[in-house]
C-alpha positions as CSV (number, residue, x, y, z in Angstrom):
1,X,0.0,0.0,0.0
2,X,1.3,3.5,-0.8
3,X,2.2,5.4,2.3
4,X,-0.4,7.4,2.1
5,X,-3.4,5.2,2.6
6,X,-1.4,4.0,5.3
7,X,-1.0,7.1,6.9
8,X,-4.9,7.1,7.1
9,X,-5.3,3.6,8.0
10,X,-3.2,4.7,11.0
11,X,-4.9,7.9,11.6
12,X,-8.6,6.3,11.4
13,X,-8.6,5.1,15.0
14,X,-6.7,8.3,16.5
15,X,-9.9,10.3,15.0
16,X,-12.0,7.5,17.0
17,X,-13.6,6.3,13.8
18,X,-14.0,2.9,12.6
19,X,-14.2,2.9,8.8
20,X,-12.0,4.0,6.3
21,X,-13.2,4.3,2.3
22,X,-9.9,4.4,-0.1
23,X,-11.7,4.9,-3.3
24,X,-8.9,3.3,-5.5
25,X,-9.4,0.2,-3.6
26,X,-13.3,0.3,-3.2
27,X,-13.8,1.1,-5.8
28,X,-13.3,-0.6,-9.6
29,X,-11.4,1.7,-11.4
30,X,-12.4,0.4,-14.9
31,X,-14.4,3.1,-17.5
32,X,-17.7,1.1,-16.9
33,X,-17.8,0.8,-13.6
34,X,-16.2,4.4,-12.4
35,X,-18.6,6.6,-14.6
36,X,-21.6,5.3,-12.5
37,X,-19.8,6.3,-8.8
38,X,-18.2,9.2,-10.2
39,X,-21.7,10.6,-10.5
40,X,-22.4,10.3,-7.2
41,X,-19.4,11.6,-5.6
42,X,-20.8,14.2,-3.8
43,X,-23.2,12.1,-2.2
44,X,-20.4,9.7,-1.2
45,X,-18.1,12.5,0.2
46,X,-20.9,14.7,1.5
47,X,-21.0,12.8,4.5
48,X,-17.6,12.3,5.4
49,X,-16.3,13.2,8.6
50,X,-13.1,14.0,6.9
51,X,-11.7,13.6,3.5
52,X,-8.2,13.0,2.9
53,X,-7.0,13.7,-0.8
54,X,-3.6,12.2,-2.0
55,X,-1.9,12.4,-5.4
């Protein structure tokens, strides 16, 4: 795993939450399936407690 996701992994439990969602591994990144979630990003992310963005 990159560094970064497990920098969050780590920092999930520190934040007292329980769940982490690392959208490269959640989700399939083929063209198919991605349009369909990209569409409903906001949703997704809209109720984050926090959103961590790595490139």
């Amino acid at each position: 795993l990159p560094n970064a996701i497990k920098e969050a992994v780590s920092l999930v439990p520190k934040l007292g939450e329980r769940y982490l969602c690392v959208d490269c591994l959640c989700i399939v990144q083929d063209d198919d399936s991605i349009r369909g979630h990209v569409n409903h990003m906001s949703d997704i992310y809209s109720g984050a407690y926090l959103t961590i963005i790595s490139a």
